[in-house]
N, CA, C and O atoms as CSV, one atom per row, in Angstrom:
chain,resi,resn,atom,element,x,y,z
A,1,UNK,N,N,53.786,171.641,14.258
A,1,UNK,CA,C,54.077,170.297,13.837
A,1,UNK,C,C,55.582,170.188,13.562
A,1,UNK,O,O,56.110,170.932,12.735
A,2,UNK,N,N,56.426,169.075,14.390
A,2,UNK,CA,C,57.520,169.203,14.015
A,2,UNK,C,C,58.015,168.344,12.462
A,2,UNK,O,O,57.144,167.646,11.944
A,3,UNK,N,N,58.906,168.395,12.017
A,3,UNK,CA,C,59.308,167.960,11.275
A,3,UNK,C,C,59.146,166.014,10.899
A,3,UNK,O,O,58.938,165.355,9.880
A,4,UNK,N,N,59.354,165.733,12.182
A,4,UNK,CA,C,59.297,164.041,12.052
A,4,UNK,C,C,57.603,164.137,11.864
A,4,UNK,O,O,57.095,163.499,10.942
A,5,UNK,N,N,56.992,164.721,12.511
A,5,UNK,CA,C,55.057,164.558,12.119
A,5,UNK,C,C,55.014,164.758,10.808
A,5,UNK,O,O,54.211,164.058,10.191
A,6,UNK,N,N,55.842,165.742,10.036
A,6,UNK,CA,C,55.291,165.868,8.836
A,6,UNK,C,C,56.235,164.749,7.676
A,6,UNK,O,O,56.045,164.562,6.474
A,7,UNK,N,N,56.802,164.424,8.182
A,7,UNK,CA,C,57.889,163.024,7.249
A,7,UNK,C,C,56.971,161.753,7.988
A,7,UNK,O,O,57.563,160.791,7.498
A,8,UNK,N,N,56.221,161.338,8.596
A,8,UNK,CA,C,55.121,160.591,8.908
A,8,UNK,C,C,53.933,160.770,9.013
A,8,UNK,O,O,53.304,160.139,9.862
A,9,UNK,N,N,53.267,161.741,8.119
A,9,UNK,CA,C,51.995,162.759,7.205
A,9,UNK,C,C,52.164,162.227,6.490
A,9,UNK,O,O,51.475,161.237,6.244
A,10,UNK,N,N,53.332,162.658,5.658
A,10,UNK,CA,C,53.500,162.217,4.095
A,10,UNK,C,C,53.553,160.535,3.967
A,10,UNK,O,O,52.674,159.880,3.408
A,11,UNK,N,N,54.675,160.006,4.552
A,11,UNK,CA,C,54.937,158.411,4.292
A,11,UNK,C,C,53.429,158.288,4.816
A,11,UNK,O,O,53.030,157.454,4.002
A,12,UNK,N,N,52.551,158.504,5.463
A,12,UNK,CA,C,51.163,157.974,5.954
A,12,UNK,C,C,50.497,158.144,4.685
A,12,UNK,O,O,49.974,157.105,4.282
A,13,UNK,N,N,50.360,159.186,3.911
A,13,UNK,CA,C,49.572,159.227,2.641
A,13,UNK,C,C,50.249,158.541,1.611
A,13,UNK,O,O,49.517,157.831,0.920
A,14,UNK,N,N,51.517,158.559,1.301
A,14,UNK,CA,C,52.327,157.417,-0.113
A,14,UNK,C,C,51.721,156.005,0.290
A,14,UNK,O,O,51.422,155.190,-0.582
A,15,UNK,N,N,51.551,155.743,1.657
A,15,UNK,CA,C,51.190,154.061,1.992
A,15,UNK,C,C,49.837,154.253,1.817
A,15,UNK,O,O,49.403,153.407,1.036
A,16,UNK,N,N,48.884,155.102,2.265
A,16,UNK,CA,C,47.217,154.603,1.339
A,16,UNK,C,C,47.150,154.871,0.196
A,16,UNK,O,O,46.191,154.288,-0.310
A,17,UNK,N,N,47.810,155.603,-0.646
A,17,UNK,CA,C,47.555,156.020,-1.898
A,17,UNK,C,C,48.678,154.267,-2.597
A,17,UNK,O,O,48.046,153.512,-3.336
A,18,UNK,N,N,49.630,154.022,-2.381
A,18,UNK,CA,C,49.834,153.296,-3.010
A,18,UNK,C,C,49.513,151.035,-2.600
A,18,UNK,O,O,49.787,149.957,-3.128
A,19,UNK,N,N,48.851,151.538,-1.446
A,19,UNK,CA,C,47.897,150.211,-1.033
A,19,UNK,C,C,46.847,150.220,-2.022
A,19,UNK,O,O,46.653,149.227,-2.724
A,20,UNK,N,N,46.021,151.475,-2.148
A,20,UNK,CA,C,44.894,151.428,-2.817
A,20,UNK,C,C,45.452,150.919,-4.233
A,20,UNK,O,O,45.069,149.890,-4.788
A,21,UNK,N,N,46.316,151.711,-4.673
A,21,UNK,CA,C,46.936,151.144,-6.149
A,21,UNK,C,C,47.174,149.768,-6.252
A,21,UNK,O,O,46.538,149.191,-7.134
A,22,UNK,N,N,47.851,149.177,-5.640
A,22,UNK,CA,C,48.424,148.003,-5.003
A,22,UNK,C,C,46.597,146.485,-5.368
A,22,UNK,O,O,46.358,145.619,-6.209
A,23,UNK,N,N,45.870,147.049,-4.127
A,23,UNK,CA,C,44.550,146.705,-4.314
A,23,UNK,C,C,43.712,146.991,-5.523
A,23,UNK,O,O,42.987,146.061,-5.877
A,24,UNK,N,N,43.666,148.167,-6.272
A,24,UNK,CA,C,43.010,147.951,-7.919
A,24,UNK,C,C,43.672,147.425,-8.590
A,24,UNK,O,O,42.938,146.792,-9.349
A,25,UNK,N,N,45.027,147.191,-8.919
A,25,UNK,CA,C,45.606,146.118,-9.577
A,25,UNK,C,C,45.845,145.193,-9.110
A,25,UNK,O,O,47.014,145.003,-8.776
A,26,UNK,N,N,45.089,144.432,-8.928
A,26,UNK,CA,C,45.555,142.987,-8.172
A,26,UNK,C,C,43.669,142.874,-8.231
A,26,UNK,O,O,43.206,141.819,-8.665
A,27,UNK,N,N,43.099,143.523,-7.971
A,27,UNK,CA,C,41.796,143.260,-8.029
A,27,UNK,C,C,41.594,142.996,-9.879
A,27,UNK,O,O,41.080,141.998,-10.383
A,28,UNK,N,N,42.171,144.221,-10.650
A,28,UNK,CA,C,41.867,144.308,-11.902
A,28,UNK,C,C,42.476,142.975,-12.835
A,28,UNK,O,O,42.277,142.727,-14.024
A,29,UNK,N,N,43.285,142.230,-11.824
A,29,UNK,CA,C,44.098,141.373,-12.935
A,29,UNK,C,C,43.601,140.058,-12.359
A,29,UNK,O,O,43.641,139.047,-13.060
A,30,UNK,N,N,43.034,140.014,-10.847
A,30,UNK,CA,C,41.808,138.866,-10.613
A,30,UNK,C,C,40.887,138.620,-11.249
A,30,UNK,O,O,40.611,137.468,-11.585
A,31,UNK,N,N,39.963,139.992,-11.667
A,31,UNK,CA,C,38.456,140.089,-11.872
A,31,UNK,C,C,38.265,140.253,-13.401
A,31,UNK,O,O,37.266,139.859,-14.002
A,32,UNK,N,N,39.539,141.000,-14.084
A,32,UNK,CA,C,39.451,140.631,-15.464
A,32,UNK,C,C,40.419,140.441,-16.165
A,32,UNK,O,O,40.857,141.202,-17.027
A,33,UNK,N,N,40.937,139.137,-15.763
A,33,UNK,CA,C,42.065,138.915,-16.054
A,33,UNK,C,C,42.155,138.140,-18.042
A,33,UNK,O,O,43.137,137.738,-18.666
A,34,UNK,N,N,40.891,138.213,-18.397
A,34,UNK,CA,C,41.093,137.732,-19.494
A,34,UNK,C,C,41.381,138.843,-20.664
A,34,UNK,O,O,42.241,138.898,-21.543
A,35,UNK,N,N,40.004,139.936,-20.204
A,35,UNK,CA,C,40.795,140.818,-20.949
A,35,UNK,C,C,42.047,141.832,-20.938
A,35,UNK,O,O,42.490,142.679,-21.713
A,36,UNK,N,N,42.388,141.335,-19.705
A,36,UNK,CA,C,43.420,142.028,-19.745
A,36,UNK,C,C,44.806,141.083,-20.543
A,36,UNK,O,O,45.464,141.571,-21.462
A,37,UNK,N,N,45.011,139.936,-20.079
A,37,UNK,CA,C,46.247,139.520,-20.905
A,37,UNK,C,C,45.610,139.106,-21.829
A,37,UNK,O,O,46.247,138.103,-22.152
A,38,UNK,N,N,44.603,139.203,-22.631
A,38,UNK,CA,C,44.517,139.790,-24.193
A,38,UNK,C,C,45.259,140.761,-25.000
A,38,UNK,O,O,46.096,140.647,-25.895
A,39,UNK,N,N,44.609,141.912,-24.318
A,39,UNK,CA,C,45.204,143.292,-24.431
A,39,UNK,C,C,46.546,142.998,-24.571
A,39,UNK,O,O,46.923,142.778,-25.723
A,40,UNK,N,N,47.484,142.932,-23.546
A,40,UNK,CA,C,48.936,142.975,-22.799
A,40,UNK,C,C,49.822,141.955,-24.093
A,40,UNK,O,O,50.963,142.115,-24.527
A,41,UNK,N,N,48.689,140.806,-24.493
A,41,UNK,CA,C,49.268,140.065,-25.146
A,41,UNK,C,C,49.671,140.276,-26.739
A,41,UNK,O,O,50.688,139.841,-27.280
A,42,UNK,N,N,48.669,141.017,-27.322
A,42,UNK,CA,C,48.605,141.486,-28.611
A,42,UNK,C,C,49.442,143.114,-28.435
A,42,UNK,O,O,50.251,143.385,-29.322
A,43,UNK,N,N,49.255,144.018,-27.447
A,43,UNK,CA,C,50.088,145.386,-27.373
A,43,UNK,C,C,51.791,144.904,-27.100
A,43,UNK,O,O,52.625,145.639,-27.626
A,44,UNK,N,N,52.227,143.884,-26.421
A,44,UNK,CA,C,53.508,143.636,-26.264
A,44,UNK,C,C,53.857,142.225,-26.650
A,44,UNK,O,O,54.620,141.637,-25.883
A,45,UNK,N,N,53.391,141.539,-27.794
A,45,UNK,CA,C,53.151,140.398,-28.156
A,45,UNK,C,C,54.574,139.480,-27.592
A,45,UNK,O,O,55.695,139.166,-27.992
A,46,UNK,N,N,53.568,139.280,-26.237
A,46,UNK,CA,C,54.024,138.312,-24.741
A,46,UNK,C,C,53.011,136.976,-25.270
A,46,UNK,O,O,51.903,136.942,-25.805
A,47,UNK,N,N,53.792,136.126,-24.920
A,47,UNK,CA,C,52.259,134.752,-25.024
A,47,UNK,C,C,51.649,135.011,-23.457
A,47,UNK,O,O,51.942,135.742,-22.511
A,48,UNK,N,N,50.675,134.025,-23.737
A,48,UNK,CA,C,49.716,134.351,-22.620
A,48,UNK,C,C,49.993,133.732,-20.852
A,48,UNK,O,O,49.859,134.201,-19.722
A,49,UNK,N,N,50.494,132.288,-21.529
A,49,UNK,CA,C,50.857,131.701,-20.199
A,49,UNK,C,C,52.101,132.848,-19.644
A,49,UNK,O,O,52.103,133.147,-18.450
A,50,UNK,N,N,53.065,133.410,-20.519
A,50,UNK,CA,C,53.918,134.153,-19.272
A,50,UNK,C,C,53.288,135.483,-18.984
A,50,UNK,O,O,53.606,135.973,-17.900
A,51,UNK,N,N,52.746,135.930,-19.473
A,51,UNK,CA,C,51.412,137.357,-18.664
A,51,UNK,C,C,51.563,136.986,-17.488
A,51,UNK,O,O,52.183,137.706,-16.706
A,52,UNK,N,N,50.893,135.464,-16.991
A,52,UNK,CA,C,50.459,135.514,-15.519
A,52,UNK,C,C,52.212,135.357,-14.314
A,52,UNK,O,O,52.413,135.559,-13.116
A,53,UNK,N,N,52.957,134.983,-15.283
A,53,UNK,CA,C,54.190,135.259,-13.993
A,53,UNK,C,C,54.366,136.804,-13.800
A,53,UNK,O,O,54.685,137.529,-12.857
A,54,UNK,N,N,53.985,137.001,-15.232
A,54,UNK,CA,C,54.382,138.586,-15.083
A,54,UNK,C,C,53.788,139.440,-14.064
A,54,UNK,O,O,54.283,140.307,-13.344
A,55,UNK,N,N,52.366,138.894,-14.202
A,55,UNK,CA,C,51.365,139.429,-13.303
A,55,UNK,C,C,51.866,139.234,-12.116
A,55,UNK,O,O,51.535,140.202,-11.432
A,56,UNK,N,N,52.632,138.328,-11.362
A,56,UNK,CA,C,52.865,137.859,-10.411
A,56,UNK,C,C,53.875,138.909,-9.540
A,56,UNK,O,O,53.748,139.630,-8.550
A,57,UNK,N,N,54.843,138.600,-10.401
A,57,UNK,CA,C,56.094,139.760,-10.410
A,57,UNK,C,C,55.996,140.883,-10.236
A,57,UNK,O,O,56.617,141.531,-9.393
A,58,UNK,N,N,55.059,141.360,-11.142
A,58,UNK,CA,C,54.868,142.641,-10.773
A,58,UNK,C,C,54.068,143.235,-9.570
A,58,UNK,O,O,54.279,144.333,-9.055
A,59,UNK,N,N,53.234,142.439,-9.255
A,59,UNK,CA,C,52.546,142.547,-7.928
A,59,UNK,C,C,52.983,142.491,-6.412
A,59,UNK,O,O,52.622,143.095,-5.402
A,60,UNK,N,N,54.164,141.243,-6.754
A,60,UNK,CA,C,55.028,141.005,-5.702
A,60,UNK,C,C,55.590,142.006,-5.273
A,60,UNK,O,O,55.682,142.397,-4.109
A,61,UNK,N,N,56.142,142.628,-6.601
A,61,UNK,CA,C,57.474,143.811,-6.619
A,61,UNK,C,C,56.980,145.006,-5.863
A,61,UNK,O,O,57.658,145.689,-5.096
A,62,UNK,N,N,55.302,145.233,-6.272
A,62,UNK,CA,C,54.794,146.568,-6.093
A,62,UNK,C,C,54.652,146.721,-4.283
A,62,UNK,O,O,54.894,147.744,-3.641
A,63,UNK,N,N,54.282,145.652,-3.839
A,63,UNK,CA,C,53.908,145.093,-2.785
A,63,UNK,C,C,54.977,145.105,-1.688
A,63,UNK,O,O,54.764,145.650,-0.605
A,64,UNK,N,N,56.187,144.466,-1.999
A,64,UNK,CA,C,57.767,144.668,-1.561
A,64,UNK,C,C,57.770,146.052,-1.326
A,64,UNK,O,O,57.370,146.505,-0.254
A,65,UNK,N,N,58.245,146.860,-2.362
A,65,UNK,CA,C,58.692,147.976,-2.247
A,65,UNK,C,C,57.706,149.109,-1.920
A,65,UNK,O,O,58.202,150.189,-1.599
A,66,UNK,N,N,55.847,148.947,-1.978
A,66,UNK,CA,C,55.575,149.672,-0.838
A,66,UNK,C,C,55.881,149.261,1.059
A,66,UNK,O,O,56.369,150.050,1.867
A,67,UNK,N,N,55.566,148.283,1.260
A,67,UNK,CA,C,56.078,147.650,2.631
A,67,UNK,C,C,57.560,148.538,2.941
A,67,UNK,O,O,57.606,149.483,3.728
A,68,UNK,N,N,58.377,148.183,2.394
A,68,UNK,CA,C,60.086,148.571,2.789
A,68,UNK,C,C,60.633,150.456,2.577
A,68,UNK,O,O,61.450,151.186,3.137
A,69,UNK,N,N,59.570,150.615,1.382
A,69,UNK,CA,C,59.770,152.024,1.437
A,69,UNK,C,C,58.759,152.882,1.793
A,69,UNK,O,O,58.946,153.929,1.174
A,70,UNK,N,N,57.810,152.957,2.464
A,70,UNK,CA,C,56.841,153.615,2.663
A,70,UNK,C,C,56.030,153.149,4.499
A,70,UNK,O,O,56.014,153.907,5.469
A,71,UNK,N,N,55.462,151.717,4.444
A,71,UNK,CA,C,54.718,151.279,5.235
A,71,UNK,C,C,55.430,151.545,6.319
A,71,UNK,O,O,55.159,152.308,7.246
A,72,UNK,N,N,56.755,150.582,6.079
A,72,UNK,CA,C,57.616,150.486,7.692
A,72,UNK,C,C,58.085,151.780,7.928
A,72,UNK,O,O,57.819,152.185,9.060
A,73,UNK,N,N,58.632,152.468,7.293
A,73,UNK,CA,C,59.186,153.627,7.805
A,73,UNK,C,C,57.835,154.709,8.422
A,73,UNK,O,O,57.986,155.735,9.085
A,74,UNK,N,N,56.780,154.212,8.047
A,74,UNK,CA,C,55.585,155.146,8.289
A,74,UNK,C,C,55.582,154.666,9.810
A,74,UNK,O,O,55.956,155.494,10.641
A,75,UNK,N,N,55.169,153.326,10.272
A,75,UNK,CA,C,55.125,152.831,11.248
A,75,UNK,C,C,56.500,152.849,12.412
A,75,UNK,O,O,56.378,152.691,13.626
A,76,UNK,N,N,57.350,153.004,11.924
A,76,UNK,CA,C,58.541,153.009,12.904
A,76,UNK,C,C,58.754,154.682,12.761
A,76,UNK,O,O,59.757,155.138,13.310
A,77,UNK,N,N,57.899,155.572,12.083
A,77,UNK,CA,C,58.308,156.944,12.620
A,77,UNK,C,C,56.781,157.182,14.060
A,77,UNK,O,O,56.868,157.753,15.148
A,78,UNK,N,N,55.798,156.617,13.550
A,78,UNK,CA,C,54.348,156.657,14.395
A,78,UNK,C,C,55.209,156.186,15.888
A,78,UNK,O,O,55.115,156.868,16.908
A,79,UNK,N,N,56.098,154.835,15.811
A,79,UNK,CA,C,56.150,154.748,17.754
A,79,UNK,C,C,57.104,155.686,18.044
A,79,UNK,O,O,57.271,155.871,19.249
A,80,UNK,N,N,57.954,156.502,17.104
A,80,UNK,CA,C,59.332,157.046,17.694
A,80,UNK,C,C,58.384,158.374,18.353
A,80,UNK,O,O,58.568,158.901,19.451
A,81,UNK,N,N,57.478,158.680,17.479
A,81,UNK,CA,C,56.964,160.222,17.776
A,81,UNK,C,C,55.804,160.222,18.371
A,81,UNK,O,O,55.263,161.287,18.671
């Protein structure tokens, strides 16, 4: 296995391991989203209406920076090799 297979092994596993992450949070802040900015709200006493930008933000962010650091480079090493 040369070297570029195994630098597109790895970026292939950081992109399902952090999709899946990506997908339980975003599922977890759909499906229980009450108790969660409960929680979030009383542990970092945030009011509630800005939780959900937060939620937003942070999802966006996670989402961005798997795509740009992980996905594409996974995919543009798959056609080179």
């Amino acid at each position: 296995m040369t070297e570029l297979d195994t630098v597109a092994t790895v970026l292939g596993w950081c992109s399902l391991i952090n999709i899946l992450v990506l997908t339980a949070s975003t599922l977890a802040v759909v499906v229980l989203r009450s108790s969660i900015v409960k929680l979030h709200s009383r542990l970092f006493e945030i009011e509630e209406t800005q939780l959900t930008i937060l939620y937003f933000k942070y999802l966006s962010a996670y989402k961005l920076i798997t795509l740009c650091f992980f996905v594409v480079p996974y995919l543009s090493l798959k056609v080179v090799v």
